[in-house]
C-alpha positions in Angstrom: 55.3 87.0 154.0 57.2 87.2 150.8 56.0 91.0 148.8 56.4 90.2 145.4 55.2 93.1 143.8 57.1 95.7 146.3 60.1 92.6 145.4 59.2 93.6 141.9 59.3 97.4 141.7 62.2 98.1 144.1 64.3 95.2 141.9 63.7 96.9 138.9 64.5 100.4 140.6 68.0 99.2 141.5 68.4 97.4 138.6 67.7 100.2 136.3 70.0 102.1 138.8 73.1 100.3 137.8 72.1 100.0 134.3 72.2 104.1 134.7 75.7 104.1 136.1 77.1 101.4 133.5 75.6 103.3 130.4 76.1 106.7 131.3 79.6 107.0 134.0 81.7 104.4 131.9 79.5 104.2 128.4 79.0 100.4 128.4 75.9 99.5 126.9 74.4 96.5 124.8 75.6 97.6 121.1 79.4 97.6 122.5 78.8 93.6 123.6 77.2 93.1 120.5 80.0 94.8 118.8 82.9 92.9 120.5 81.3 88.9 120.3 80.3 89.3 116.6 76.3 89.0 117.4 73.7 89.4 115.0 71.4 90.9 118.0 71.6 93.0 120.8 71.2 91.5 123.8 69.1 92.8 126.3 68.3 92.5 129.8 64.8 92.3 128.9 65.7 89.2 126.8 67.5 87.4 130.3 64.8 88.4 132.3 62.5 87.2 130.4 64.2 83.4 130.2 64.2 83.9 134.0 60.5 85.0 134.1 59.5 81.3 131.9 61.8 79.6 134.1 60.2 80.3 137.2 56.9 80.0 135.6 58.1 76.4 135.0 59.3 75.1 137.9 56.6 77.2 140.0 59.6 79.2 142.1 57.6 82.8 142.9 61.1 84.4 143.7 62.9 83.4 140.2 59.6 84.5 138.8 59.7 87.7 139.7 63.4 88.4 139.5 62.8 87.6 135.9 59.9 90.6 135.8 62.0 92.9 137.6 64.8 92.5 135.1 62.4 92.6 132.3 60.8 95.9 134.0 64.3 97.4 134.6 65.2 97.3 130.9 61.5 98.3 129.7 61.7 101.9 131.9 65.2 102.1 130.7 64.1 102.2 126.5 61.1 103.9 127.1 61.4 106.3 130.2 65.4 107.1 130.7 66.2 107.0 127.5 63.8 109.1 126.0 64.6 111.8 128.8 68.3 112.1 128.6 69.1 110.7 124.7 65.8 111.4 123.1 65.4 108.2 121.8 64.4 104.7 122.8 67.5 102.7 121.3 66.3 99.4 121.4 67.3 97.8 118.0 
């Protein structure tokens, strides 16, 4: 039977994993994207994940549901657990 919650956390735990390694071992993070396309915003993984998160909503799909949350997790412990620990601050706008 499908574990959506276990899914969920251990996603997100790998997820924020690589985020870790993309940030900190070759300093590639959201502001340099903005930066380089011209965009008003920052884009997020929060913001795909949630997109992913109403899409499975919508068409009723439990595993695109909760790839969406994961995603959405992943960038949520990044701003407010990771971040905090090793940059002091939360560096989400």
């Amino acid at each position: 039977k499908y574990m959506g919650f276990t899914f969920i956390i251990l996603g997100a735990a790998i997820i924020e994993l690589f985020t870790i390694i993309l940030r900190f071992g070759f300093d590639f993070h959201s502001r340099s994207i903005q930066k380089h396309f011209g965009l008003p915003i920052r884009i997020h993984h929060l913001y795909i994940g949630i997109i992913i998160l109403i899409v499975g909503l919508s068409i009723k799909h439990e595993l695109t549901r909760d790839i969406g949350i994961a995603i959405a997790l992943s960038d949520l412990i990044h701003h407010l657990i990771v971040l905090p620990l090793t940059k002091k601050e939360i560096d989400f706008l």
